[in-house]
Backbone bond lengths (Angstrom), bond angles and torsions (degrees), N, CA, C in turn:
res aa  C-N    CA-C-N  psi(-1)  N-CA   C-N-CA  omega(-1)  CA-C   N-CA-C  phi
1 X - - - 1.459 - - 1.530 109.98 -
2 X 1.726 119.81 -51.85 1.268 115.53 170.00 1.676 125.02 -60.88
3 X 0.887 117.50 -2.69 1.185 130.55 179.17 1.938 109.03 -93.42
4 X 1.570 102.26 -32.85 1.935 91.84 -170.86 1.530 80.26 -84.91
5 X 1.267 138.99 -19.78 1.361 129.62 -175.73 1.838 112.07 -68.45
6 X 1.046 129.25 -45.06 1.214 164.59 -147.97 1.800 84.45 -88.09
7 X 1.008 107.67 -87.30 1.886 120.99 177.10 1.777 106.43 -31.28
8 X 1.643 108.15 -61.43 1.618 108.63 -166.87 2.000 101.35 -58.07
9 X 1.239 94.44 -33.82 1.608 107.78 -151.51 1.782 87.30 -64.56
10 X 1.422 103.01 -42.39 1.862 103.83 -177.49 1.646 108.52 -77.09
11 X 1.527 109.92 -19.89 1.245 97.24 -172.72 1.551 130.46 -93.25
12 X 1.785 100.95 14.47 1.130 112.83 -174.73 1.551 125.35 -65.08
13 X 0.998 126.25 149.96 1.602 122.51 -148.68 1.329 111.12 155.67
14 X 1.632 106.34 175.82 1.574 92.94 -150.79 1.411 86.37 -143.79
15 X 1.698 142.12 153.66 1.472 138.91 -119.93 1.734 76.49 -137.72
16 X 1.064 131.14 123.91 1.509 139.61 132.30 1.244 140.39 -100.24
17 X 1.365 112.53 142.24 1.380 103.55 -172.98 1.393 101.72 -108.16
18 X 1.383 115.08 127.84 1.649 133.93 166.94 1.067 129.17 -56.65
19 X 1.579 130.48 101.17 1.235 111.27 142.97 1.345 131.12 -134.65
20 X 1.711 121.55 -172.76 1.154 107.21 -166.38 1.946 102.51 -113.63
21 X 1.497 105.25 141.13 1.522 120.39 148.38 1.210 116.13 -120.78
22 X 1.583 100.36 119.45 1.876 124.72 -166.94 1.414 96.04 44.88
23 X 1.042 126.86 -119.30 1.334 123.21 -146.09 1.573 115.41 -116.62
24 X 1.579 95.31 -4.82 1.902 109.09 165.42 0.893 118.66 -77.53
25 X 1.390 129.82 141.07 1.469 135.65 154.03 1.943 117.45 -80.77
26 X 1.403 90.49 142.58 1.687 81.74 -175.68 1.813 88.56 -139.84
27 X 1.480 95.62 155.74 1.900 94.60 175.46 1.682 75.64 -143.18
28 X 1.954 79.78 142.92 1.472 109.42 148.75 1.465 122.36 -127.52
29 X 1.435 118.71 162.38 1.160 124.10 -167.72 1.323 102.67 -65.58
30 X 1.642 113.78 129.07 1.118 122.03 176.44 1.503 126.85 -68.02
31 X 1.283 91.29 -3.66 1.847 95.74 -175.90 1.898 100.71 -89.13
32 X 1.378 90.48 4.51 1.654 81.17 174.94 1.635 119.70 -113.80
33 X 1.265 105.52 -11.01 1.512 117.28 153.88 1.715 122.84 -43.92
34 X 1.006 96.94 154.32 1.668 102.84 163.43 0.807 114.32 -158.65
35 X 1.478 145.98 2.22 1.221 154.04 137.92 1.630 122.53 176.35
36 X 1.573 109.86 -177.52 1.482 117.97 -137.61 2.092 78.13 -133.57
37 X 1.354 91.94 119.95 1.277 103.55 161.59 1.773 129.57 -142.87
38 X 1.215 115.02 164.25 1.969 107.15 -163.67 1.446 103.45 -92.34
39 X 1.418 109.45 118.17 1.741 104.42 177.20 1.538 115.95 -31.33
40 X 1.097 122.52 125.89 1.319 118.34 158.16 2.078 120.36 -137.16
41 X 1.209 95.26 91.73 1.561 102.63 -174.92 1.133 124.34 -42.00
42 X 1.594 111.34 -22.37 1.832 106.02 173.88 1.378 120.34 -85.20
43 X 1.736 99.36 2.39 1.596 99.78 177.20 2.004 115.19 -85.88
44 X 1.208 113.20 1.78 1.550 137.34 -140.63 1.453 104.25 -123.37
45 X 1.245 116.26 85.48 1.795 122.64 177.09 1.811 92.90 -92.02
46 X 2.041 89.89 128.25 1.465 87.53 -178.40 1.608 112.54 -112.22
47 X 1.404 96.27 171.37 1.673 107.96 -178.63 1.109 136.58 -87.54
48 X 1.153 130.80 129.49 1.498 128.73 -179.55 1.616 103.88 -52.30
49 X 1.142 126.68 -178.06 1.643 154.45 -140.23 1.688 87.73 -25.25
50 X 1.355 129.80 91.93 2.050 109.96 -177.30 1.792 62.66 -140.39
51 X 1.459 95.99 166.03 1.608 120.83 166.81 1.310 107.64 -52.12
52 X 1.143 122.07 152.28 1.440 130.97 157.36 1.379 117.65 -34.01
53 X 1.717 109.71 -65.38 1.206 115.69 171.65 1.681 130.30 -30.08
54 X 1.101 87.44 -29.86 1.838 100.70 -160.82 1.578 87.08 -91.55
55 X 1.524 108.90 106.58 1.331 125.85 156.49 1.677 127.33 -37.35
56 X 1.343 106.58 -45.26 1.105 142.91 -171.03 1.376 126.61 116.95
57 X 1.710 111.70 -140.08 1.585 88.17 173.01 1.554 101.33 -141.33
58 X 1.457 107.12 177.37 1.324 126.68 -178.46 1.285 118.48 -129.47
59 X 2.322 112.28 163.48 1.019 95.46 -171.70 1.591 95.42 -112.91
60 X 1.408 104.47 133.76 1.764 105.11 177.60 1.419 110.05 -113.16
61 X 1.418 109.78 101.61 1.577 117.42 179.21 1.028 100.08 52.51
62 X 1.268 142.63 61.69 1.920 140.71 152.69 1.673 100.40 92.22
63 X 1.712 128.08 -17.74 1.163 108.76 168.72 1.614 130.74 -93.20
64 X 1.210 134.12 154.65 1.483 127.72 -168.39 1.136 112.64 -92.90
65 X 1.543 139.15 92.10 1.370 141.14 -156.29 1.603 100.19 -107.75
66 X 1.267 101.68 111.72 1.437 114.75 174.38 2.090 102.66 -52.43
67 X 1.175 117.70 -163.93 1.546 120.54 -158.66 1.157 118.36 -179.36
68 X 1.764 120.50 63.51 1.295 119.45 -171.95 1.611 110.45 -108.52
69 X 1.711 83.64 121.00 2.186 94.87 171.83 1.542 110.38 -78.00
70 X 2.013 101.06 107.11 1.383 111.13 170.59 1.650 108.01 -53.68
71 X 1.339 116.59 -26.73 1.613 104.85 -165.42 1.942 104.57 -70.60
72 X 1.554 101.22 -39.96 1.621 83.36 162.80 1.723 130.21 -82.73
73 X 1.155 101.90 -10.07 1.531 117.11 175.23 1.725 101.65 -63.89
74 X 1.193 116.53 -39.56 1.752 125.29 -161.69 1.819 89.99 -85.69
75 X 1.282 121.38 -23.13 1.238 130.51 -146.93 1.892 133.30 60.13
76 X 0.986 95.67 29.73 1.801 119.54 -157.11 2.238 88.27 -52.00
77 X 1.104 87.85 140.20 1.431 92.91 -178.32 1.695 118.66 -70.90
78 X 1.358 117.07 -1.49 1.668 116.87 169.42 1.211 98.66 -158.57
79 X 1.378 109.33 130.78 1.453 114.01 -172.50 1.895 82.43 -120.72
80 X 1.665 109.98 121.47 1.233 115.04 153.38 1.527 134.13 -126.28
81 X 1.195 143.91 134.26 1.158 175.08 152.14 1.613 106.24 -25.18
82 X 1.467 132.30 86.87 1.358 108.74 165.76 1.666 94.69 -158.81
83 X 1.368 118.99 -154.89 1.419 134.75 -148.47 1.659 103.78 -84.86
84 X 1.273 112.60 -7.33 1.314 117.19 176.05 1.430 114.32 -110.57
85 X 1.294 111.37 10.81 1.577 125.58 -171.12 1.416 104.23 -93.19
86 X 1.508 117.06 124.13 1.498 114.76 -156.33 1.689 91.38 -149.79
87 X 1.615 91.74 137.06 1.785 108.15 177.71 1.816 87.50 -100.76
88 X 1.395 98.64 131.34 1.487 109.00 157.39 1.879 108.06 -107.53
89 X 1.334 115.75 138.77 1.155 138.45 -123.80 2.414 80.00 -135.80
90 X 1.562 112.05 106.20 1.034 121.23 -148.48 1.888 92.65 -129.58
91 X 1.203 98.57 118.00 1.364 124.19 147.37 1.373 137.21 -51.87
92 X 1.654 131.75 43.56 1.760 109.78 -148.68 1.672 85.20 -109.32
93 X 1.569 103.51 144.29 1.648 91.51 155.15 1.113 121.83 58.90
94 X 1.321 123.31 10.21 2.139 125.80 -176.72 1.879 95.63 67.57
95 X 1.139 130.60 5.85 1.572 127.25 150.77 1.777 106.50 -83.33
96 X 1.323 105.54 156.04 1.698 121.02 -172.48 1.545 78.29 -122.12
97 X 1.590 123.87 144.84 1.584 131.08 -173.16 1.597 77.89 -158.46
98 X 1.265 114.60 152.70 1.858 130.71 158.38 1.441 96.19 -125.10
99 X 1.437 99.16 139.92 1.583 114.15 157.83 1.153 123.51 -111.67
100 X 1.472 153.48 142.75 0.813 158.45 -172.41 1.853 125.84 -105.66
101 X 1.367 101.40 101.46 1.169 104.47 -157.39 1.743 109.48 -113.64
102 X 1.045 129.44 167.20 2.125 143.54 174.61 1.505 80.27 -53.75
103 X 1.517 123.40 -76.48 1.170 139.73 -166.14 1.048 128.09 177.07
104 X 1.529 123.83 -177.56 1.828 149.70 -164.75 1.307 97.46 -104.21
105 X 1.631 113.38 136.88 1.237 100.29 -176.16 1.698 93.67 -129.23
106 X 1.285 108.06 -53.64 1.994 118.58 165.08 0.892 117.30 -152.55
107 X 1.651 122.99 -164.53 1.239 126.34 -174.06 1.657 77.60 -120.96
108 X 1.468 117.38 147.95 1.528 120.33 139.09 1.366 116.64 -150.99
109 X 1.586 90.33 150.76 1.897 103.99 178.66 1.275 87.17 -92.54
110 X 1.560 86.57 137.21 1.948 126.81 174.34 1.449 96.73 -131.80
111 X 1.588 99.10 122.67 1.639 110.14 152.82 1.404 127.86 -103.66
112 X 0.996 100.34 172.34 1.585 125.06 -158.50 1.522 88.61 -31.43
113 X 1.474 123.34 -71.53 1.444 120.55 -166.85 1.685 113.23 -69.63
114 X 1.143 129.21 4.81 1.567 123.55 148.80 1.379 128.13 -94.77
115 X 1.327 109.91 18.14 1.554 118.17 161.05 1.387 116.07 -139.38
116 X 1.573 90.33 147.71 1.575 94.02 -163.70 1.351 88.76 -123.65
117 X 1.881 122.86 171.99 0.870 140.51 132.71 1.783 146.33 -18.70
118 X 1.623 109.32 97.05 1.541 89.14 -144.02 1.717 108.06 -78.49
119 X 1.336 118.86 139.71 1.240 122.53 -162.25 1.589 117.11 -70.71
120 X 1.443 123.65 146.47 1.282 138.20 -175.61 1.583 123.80 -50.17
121 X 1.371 127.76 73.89 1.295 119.05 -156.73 1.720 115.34 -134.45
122 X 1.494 134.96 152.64 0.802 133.59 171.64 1.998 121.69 -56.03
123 X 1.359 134.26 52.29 1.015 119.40 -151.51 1.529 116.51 -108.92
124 X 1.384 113.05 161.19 1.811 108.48 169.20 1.630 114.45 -56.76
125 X 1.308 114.27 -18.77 1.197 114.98 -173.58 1.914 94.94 -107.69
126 X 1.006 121.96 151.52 1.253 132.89 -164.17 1.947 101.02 -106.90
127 X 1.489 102.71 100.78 1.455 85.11 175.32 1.350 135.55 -49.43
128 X 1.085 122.87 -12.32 1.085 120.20 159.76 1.575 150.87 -44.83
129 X 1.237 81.83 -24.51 1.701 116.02 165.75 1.096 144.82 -106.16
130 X 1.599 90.11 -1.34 1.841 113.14 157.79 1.912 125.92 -91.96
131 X 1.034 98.93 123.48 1.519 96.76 179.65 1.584 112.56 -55.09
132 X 1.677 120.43 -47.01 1.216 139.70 -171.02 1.381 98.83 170.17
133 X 1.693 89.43 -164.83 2.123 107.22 -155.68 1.914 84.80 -112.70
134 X 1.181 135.85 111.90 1.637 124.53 161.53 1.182 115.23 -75.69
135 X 1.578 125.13 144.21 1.510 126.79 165.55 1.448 105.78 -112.70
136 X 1.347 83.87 126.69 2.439 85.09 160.28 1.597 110.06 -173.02
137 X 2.041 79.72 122.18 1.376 81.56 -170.07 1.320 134.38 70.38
138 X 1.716 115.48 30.60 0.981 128.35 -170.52 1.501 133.96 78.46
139 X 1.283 104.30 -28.06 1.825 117.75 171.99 1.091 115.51 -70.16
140 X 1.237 126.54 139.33 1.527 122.29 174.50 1.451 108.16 -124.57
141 X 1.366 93.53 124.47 2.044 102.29 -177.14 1.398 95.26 -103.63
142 X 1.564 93.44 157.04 1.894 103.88 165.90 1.557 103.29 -117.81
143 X 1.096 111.13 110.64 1.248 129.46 -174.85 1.778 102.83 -70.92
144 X 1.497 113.71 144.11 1.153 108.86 174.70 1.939 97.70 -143.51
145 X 1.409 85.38 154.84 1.670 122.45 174.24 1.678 108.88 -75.01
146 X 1.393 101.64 55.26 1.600 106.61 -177.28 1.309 105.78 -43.42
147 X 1.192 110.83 -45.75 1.796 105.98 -172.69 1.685 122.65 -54.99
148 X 1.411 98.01 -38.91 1.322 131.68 172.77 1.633 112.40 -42.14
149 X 1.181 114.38 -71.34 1.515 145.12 -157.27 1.283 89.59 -93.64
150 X 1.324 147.80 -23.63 1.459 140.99 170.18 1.626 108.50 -105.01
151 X 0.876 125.34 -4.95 1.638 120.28 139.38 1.504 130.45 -98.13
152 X 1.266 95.96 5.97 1.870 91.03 -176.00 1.726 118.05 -76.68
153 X 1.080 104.34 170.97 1.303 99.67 -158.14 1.968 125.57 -57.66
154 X 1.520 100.30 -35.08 1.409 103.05 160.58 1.803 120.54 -66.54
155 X 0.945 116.75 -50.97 1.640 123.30 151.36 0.968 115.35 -14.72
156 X 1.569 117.50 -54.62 1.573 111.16 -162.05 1.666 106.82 -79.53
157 X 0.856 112.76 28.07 1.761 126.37 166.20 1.707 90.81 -75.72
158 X 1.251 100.44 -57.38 1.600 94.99 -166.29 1.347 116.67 -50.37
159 X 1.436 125.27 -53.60 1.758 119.62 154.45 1.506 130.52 -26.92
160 X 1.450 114.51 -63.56 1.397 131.10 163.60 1.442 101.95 -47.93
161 X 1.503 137.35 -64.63 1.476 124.40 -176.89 1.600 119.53 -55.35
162 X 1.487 127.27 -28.17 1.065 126.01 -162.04 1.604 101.42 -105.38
163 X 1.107 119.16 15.31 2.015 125.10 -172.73 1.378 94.28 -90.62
């Protein structure tokens, strides 16, 4: 018994799901997922005056899921379209949001001591919206505050577009 106590207490940690833009890895908390679906652009009626980013939106089982591509959101210098191109399907706040990502790569638990503090830098991504940098096994993810960065104040276009 002292021992499954001993194990949970070390095994505490927190579940991300991986994926990749261009050649970064990024994890978000998996408790904010709700599912994993394959880009498909003819499913996606778009909006007059919305960001670039904002794909537009879709209908998922009767709900209206807005559809924003992080690769133009990050400003990534080639945004391409193919069989590994995957909308993850997001839970924030009782709102449903998809992002549009290269792809899914895993889920992994990271504890406390494989994430660090994400460092002070001029970046496309706004630290502010990173939790920290994860290591495992040599990989290094930049973890982000999906919830964060999909309610922030330019974001909230995506609400206003999908009303």
């Amino acid at each position: 018994m002292e021992n499954k106590v001993k194990q949970a207490a070390e095994g505490e940690g927190q579940e991300f799901l991986v994926f990749t833009l261009g050649s970064e890895e990024y994890g978000i908390d998996i408790l904010k997922v709700q599912e994993i679906r394959g880009y498909d652009a003819n499913a996606l009626t778009r909006i007059a005056n919305v960001p670039e980013f904002i794909k537009g939106v879709t209908n998922l089982r009767g709900v209206i899921v807005p559809i924003v591509d992080l690769r133009v959101k990050f400003r990534m210098s080639s945004v391409e379209y193919n069989q590994q191109t995957v909308v993850i399907i997001l839970n924030l706040a009782g709102r449903v949001v998809g992002i549009v990502v290269d792809g899914v790569s895993d889920v992994l638990m990271l504890g406390g001591e494989q994430i660090r503090p994400a460092p002070e830098f001029g970046s496309v991504l706004s630290t502010e919206y990173l939790t920290g940098l994860g290591t495992v096994d040599g990989r290094m993810l930049i973890l982000v505050d999906i919830e964060k960065l999909m309610t922030s104040d330019e974001m909230a276009l995506v609400e206003r577009a999908a009303a």
